[in-house]
C-alpha positions, 0 to 999 in steps of 0.5 A: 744839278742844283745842292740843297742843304737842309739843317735840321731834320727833326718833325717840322722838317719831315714833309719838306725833306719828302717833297725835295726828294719825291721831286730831285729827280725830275728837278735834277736836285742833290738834297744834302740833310744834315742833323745831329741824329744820323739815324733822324736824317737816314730815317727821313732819307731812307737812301734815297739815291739824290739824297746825302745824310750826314752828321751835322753840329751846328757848332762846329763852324769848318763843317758849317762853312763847308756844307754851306759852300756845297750847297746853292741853297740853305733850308735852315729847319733849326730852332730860331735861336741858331739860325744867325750863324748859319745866316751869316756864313751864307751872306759871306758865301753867297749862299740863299737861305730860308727859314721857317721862323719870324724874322729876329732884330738880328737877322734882320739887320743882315738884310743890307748885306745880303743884298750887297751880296745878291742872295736872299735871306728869306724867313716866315715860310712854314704854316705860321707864318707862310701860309697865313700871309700867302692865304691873308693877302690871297683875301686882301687882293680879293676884296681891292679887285671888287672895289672893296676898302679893308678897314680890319683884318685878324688873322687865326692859324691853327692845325686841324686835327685828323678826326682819328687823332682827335683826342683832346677836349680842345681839338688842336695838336700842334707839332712845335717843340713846346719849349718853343710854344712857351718862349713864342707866348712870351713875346711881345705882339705887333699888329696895327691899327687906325695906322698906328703900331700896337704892342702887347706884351 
C-alpha cells in the first residue's frame, strides 16, 4: 500500500484530498491528512476507511520528520513560505514532494540534492500554475505538428465562475487566501521576448 501525506487542508486542498480518497481503494492508497485544524481535516475526510486525520504543526520538526518517514509521497497544500522545511526533510528522507506554488530561489537550490537523492521535487501543479502549462504546451505542440512557427504567446488564467455564483460586477472569484493574492501582486514578472529575459516589477 502506497502512504500519502497531505500537509494542509485548507479549500485549495478540498478536491485533492476527495480525488485521493474516492480513488485509495481501487489505487490501494493509505492518505495521511494532517492540518493544525482537526476538525478541517475530519470534515475533508469524513472517515474514510483508507484515510488518517491528524493534528499537524508544521513547526514542530520530530512530527515533521516523523509523518514524512510514513509517508512515500508528500502533497505539501501549505501556503509557499513554509514548504522549505518540509522540502528539506523529504531530500534527507528520500521522500517525493509536490506542491502547488512557484518554485522559490530556495527550493530550487534543493534541485541538485534531490537528484543526488533519487526523489522528486515537483512544484507549479495546481491551476495556475499547472494546468496552464499543461494546456500552453497542449497549443505550442499543435501549432509545431502543423508546420507552424510560434512568434508569441501569453497565457491568461482565470476561474469561471458558476452563473449562480456570479455575484460580482467582475465575474471572477477566486479561492486563494488574499493575504496571498497580495504578496503574488507584488513580485516581480518574468517572460521572455525576442530570446531575451523581461522583468516587471
Amino acid at each position: 500500500m502506497k502512504n500519502i501525506l497531505v500537509i494542509g487542508a485548507g479549500r485549495s486542498a478540498s478536491s485533492l484530498i476527495k480525488y485521493l480518497l474516492d480513488n485509495s481503494i481501487k489505487e490501494n492508497w493509505n492518505v495521511t491528512v494532517g492540518d493544525i485544524s482537526l476538525d478541517l481535516v475530519k470534515q475533508k475526510t469524513a472517515n474514510h476507511p483508507n484515510s488518517r486525520a491528524i493534528v499537524f504543526d508544521i513547526t514542530n520538526d520530530l512530527q515533521r520528520e516523523e509523518e514524512i518517514k510514513r509517508a512515500d509521497i508528500v502533497v505539501s497544500m501549505l501556503p509557499a513560505s513554509m514548504h522549505l522545511n518540509v522540502a528539506k526533510d523529504c531530500v534527507r528522507l528520500k521522500k517525493h514532494l509536490a506542491t502547488a506554488s512557484y518554485v522559490s530561489t530556495e527550493m530550487a537550490e534543493l534541485d541538485t540534492e534531490a537528484k543526488a537523492a533519487g526523489i522528486i521535487l515537483m512544484n507549479e501543479i495546481g491551476l495556475d500554475p499547472g494546468i496552464d502549462h499543461a494546456s500552453a504546451m497542449k497549443v505550442i505542440d499543435h501549432i509545431h505538428t502543423q508546420g507552424g512557427e510560434l512568434t508569441s504567446f501569453k497565457s491568461y488564467c482565470g476561474g469561471l465562475v458558476a452563473p449562480e455564483n456570479n455575484d460580482n460586477p467582475w465575474g471572477y472569484k477566486f479561492s486563494w487566501n488574499p493575504r496571498n493574492v497580495v504578496l503574488a501582486g507584488q513580485g516581480t514578472a518574468q517572460y521572455i521576448e525576442n530570446n531575451e529575459y523581461k522583468y516587471k516589477s
